[in-house]
C-alpha positions as CSV (number, residue, x, y, z in Angstrom):
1,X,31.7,-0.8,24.2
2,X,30.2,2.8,24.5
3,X,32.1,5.7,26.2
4,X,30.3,9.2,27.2
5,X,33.0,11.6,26.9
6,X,32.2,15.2,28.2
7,X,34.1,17.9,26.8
8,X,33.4,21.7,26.3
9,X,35.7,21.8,22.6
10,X,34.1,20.6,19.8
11,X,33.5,21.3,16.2
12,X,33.5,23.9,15.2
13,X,35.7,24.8,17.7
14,X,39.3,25.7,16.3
15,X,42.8,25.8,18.3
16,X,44.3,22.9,20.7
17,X,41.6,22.3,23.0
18,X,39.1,20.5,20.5
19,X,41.8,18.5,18.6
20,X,42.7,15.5,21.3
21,X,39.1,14.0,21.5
22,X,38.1,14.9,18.2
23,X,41.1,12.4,16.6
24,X,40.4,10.0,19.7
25,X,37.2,9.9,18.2
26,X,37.4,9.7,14.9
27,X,39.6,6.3,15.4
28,X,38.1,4.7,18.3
29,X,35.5,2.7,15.9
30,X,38.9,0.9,15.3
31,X,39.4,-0.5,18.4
32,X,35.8,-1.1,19.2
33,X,34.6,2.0,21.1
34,X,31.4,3.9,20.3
35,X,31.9,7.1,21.6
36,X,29.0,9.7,22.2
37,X,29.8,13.2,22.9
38,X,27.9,15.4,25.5
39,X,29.2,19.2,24.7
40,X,27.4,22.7,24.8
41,X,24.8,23.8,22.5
42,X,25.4,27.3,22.4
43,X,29.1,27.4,21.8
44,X,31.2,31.3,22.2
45,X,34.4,30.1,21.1
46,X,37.2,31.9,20.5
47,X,38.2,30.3,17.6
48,X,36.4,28.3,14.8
49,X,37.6,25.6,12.4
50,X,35.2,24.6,9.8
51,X,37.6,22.1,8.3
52,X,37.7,19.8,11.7
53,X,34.2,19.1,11.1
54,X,35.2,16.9,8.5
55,X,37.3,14.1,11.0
56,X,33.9,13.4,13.2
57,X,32.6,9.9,12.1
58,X,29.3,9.6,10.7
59,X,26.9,9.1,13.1
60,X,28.3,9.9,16.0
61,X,25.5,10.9,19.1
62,X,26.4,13.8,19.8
63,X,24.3,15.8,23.2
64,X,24.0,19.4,23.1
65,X,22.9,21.0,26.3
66,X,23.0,25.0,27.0
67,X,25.6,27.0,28.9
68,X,25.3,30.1,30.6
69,X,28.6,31.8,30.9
70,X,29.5,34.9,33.0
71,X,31.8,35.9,30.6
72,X,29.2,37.0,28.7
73,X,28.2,39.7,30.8
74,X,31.6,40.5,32.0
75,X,33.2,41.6,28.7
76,X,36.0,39.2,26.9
77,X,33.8,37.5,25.6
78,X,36.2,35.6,23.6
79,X,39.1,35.4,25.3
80,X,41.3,33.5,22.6
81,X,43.2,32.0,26.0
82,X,43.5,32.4,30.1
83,X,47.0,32.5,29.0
84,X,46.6,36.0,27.9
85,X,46.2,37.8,30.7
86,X,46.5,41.4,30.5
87,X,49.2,42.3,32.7
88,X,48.4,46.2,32.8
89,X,44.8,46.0,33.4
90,X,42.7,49.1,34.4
91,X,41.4,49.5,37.8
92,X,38.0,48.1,36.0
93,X,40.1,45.4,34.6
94,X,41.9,44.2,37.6
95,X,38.4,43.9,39.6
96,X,37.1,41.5,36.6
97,X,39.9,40.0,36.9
98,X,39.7,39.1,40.6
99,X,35.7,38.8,40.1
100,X,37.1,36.2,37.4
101,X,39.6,34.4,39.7
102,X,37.7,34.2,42.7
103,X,34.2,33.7,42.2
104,X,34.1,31.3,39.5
105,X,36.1,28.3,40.8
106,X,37.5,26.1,39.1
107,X,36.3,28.1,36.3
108,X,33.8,30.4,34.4
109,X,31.4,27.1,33.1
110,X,30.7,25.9,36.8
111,X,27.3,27.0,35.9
112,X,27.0,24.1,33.4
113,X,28.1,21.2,36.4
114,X,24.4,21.3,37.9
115,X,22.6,21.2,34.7
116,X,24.6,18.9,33.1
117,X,24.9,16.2,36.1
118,X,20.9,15.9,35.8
119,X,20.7,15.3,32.6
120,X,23.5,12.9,31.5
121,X,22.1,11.0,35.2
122,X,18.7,10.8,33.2
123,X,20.7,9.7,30.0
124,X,22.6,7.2,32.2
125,X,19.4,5.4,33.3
126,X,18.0,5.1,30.0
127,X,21.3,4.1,27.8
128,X,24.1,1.5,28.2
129,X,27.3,3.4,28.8
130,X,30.4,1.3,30.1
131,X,32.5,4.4,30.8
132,X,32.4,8.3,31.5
133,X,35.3,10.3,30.5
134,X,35.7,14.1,31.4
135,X,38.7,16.3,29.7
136,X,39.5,19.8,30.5
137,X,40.4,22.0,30.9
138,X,38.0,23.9,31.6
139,X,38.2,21.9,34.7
140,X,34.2,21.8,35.6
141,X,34.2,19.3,32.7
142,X,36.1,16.8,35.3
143,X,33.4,18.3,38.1
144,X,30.3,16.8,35.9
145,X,32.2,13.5,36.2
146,X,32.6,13.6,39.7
147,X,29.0,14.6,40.3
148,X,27.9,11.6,37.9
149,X,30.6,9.2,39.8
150,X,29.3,10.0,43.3
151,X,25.7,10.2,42.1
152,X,25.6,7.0,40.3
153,X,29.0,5.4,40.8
154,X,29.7,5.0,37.1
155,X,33.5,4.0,35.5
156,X,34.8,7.2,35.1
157,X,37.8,8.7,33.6
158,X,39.8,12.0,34.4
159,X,41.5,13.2,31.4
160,X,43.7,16.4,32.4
161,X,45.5,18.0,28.9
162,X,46.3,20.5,30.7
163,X,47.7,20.7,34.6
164,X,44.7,22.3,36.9
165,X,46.9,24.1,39.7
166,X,50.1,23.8,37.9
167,X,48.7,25.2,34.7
168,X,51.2,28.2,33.7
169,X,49.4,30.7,33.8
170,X,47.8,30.2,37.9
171,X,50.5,31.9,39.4
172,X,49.4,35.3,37.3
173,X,45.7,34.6,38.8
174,X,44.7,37.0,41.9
175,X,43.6,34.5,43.9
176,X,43.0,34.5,47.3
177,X,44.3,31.8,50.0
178,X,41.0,30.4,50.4
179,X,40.1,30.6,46.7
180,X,44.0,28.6,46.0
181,X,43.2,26.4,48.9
182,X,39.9,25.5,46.7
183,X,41.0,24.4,43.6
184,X,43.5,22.2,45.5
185,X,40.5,20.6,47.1
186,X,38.4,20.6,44.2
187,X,42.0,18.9,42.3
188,X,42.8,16.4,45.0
189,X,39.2,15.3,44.7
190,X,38.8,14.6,41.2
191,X,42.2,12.9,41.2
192,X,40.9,10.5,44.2
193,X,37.5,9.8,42.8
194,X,38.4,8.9,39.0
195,X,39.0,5.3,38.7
196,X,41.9,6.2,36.1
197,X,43.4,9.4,35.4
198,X,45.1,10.5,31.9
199,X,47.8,13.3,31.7
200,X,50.3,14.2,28.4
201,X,53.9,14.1,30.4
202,X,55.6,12.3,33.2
203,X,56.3,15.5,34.8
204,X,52.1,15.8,35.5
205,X,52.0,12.0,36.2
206,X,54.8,12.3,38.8
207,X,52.7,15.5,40.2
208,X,49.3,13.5,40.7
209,X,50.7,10.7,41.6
210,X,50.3,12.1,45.8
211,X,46.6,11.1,45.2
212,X,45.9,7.9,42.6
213,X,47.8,5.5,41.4
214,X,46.3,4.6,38.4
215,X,47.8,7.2,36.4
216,X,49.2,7.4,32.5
217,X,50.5,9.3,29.9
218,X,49.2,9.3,26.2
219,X,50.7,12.2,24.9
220,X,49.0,14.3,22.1
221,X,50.2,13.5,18.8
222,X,49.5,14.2,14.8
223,X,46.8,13.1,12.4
224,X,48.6,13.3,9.4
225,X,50.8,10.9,7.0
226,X,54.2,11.4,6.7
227,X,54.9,12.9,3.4
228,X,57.9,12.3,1.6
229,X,57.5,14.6,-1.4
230,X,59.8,17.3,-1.0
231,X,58.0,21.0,-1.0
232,X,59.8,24.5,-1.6
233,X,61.1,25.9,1.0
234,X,61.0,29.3,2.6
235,X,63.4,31.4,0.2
236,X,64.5,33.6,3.5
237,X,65.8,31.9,6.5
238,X,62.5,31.8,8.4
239,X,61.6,31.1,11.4
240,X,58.3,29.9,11.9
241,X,56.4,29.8,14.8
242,X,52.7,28.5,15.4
243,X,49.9,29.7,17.9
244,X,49.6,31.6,20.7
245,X,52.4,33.6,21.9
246,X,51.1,35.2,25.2
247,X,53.9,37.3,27.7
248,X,54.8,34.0,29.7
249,X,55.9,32.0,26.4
250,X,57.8,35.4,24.5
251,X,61.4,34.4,24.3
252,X,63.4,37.6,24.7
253,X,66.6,35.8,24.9
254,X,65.5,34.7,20.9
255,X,65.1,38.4,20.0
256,X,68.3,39.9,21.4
257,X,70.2,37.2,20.0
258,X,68.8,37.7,16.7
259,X,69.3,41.8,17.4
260,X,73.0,41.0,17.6
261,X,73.5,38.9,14.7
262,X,71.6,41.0,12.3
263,X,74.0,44.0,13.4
264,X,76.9,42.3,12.8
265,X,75.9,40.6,9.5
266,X,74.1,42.2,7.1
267,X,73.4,39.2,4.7
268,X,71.9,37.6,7.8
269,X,69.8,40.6,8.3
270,X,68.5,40.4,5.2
271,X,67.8,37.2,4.8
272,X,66.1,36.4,8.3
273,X,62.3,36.2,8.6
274,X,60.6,35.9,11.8
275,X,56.9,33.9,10.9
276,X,54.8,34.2,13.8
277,X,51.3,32.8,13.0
278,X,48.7,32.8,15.4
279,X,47.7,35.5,18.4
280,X,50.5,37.4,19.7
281,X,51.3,39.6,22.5
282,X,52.0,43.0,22.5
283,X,54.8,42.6,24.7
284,X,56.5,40.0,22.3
285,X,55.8,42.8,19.3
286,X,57.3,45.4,21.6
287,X,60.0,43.4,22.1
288,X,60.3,42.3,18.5
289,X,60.4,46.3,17.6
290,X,63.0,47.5,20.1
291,X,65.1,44.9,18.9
292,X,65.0,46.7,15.1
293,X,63.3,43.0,14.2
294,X,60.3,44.8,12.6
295,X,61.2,44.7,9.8
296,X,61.8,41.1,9.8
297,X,58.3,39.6,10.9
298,X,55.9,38.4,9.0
299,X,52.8,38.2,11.2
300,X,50.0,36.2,10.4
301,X,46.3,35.9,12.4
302,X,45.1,32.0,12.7
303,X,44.7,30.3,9.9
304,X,42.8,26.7,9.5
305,X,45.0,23.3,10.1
306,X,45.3,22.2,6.3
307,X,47.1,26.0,5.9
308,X,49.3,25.7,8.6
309,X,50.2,22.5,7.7
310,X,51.9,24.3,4.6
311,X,53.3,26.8,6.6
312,X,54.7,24.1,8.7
313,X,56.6,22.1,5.8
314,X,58.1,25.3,3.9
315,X,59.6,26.6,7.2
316,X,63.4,26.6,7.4
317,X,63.5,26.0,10.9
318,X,60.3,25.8,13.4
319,X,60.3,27.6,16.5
320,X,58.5,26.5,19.8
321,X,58.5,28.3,23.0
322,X,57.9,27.1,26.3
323,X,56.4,29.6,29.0
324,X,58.7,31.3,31.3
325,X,56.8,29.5,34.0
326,X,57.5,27.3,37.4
327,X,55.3,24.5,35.9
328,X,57.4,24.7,32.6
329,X,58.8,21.4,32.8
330,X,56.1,20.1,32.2
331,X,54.9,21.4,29.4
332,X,54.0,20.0,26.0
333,X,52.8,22.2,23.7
334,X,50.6,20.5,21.5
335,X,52.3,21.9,18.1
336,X,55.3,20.0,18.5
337,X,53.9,16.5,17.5
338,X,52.6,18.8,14.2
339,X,56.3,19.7,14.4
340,X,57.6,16.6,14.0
341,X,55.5,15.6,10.5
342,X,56.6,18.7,8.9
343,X,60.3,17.3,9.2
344,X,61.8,20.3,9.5
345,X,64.7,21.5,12.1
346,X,63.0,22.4,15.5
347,X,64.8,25.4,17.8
348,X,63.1,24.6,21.4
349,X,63.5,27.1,23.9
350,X,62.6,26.1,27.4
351,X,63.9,23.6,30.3
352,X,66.8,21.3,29.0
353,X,65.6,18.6,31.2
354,X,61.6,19.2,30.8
355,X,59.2,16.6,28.9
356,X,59.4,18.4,26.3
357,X,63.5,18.1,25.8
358,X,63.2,14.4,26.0
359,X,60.6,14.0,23.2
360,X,63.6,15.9,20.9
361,X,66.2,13.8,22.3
362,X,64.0,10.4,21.9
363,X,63.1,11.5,18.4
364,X,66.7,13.4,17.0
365,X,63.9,16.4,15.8
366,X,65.5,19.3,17.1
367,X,67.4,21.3,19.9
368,X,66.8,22.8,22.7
369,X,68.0,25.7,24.7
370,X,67.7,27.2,28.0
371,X,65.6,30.7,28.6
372,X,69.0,32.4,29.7
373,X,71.2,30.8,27.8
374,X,72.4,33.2,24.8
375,X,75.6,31.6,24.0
376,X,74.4,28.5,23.2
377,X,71.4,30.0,21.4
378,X,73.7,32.3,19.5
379,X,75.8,29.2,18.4
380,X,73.0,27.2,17.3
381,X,71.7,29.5,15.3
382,X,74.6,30.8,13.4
383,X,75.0,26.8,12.7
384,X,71.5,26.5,11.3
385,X,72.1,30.0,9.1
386,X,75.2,28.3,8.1
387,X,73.2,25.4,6.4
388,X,70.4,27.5,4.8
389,X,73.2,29.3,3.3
390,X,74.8,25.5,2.1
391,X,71.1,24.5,1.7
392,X,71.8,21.8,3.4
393,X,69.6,22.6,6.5
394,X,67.3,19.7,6.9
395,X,66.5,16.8,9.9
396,X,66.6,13.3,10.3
397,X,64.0,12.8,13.2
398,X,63.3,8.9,14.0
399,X,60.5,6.8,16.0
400,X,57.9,9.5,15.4
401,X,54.8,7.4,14.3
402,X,54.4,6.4,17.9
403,X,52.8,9.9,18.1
404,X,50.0,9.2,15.3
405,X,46.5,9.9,16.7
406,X,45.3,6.4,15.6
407,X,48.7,4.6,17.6
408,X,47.5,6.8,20.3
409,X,44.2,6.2,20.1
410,X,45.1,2.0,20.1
411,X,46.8,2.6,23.8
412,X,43.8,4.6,25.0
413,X,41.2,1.6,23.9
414,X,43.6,-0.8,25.9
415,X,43.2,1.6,28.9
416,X,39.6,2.3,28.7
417,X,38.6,-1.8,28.2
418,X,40.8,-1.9,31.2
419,X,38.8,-0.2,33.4
């Protein structure tokens, strides 16, 4: 069985967005899948990964076609993520912005659904493929496969990793109505036209739900084995957080609760490092400052999977925070299934009864606190310094494998043959 899967993140892409589809791939010979990848052939990405180019299969087909982006002429032309919008902008700014928002819909690579329809409806006709399957974001990926779906009325697949209109970071958008009232139409119709749909969370499955039936969640997940050699440890009591950390996502609660501690106990002061790894905002390092928390970060720029794998495992506790957001509940940050190999104690902050909360709960990997709840917070961690102190600060997580990219990969075969 062959399966076309469009997607814009590929080798050597680096960050989240290439790392579903590449493991999806590299396993789906399991199951007996071929895939073939249609991608761009004249990549700007933000980030790039060498090392992932090591998990695509030999002999894959892979179809390179080029993009024009308006980006390019625009300025920003690596924007590491549309979660980092600058919330001060310049008058120049905030007209790119709203050039940005409102004239490239559903997003900046619309220019690539035209192009790219006529020739994968070429590469159609000539070779056997048994299903289509379109992931975004960026959500003119899932408008190719509604172009090749009304064109030649192919088995297609929606595969959304990301909400569209629910995505956290809309709301900061300066849209117009009309430019809102489009992406719902351009949503609604994807949704109605895939003959299955694929989301990572209930919340996002109960959200599409309005407009097909044929909906499920296979979540993201990890790639790697479950060590049980021990490793040292961080020496301080560190908390270690990975990737972005725009405005939306910087926990201020986590900052003046770590403020207060530190000024009443000086051991904890000393002993307290704050690992951020990845891009950051200069609100969050702002923050961090005002707080007198300088002195306790150690910031690091991105770094490739196998090193913060490392980072990962020596951490004392890991730290993941969910955007400040209305969609927030139903977010899953891709780090946490990474999170949950390194077996280390996980300090959530975000909604209590979000999909996120119930992965922790399902798999005894961590806790997980509200944005405004400082009591609790402050508790938890003087309970987790407690341990390092005892050095008996560890985790007992359970049921985890059912997050390995190949088990993951298993229920996505089952789906696709399905269809």
């Amino acid at each position: 069985m062959k399966v076309l899967i469009i997607t814009y993140y590929w080798p050597p892409a680096g960050g989240s967005g290439v790392q579903r589809w590449l493991k999806f791939v590299k396993y789906f010979r399991n199951f007996g899948i071929e895939p073939v990848i249609y991608t761009v052939e004249n990549p700007n990405y933000a980030l790039e990964d060498e090392s992932l180019l090591k998990d695509i299969p030999d002999g894959i087909e892979v179809l390179r076609q080029p993009i024009w982006e308006p980006n390019n002429l625009m300025g920003n032309k690596k924007q590491t993520s549309a979660g980092f919008l600058n919330s001060s902008p310049s008058l120049v700014g905030k007209v790119l912005q709203y050039i940005r928002a409102n004239y490239f819909i559903p997003d900046a690579r619309k220019y690539w659904i035209k192009p790219s329809v006529e020739f994968l409806s070429e590469y159609l006709e000539k070779n056997q493929i048994d299903v289509v399957i379109s992931t975004g974001p960026p959500h003119s990926m899932h408008l190719i496969g509604l172009g090749l779906k009304k064109k030649l009325g192919i088995k297609w697949i929606s595969d959304f990793r990301d909400p569209w209109t629910e995505i956290d970071y809309f709301h900061q958008l300066p849209l117009t109505e009309k430019s809102i009232k489009k992406h719902q139409k351009l949503e609604q119709e994807v949704l109605e036209n895939s003959d299955s749909v694929i989301v990572v969370g209930e919340t996002m499955k109960q959200n599409f739900s309005t407009f097909n039936s044929n909906i499920h969640v296979i979540t993201n997940g990890y790639d790697t084995e479950l060590k049980t050699e021990s490793v040292e440890l961080d020496k301080k009591f560190s908390l270690t957080h990975i990737g972005l950390m725009n405005e939306d996502r910087n926990p201020s609660v986590l900052w003046k609760v770590l403020s207060e501690i530190a000024v009443s106990n000086k051991n904890f002061s000393s002993d307290l490092e704050i690992k951020l790894i990845g891009k950051v905002s200069k609100v969050c390092l702002d923050e961090l400052d005002n707080n007198n928390l300088g002195k306790n970060l150690n910031l690091i720029d991105y770094l490739a999977h196998n090193e913060v794998q490392l980072h990962q495992r020596s951490a004392q506790v890991l730290l993941l925070a969910i955007n400040d957001v209305p969609s927030a509940k139903g977010i899953i940050t891709g780090k946490i299934f990474e999170y949950l190999v390194a077996k280390r104690p996980i300090l959530a902050i975000g909604p209590v009864d979000g999909d996120l909360a119930q992965i922790l709960n399902d798999t005894d990997s961590g806790v997980i606190i509200d944005f405004k709840n400082a009591v609790s917070l402050k508790s938890t961690i003087l309970e987790l310094y407690k341990k390092y102190k005892n050095e008996s600060l560890k985790v007992n997580s359970k049921n985890i494998e059912q997050f390995h990219r190949k088990n993951l990969t298993e229920k996505l075969s089952k789906l696709i043959k399905a269809i």
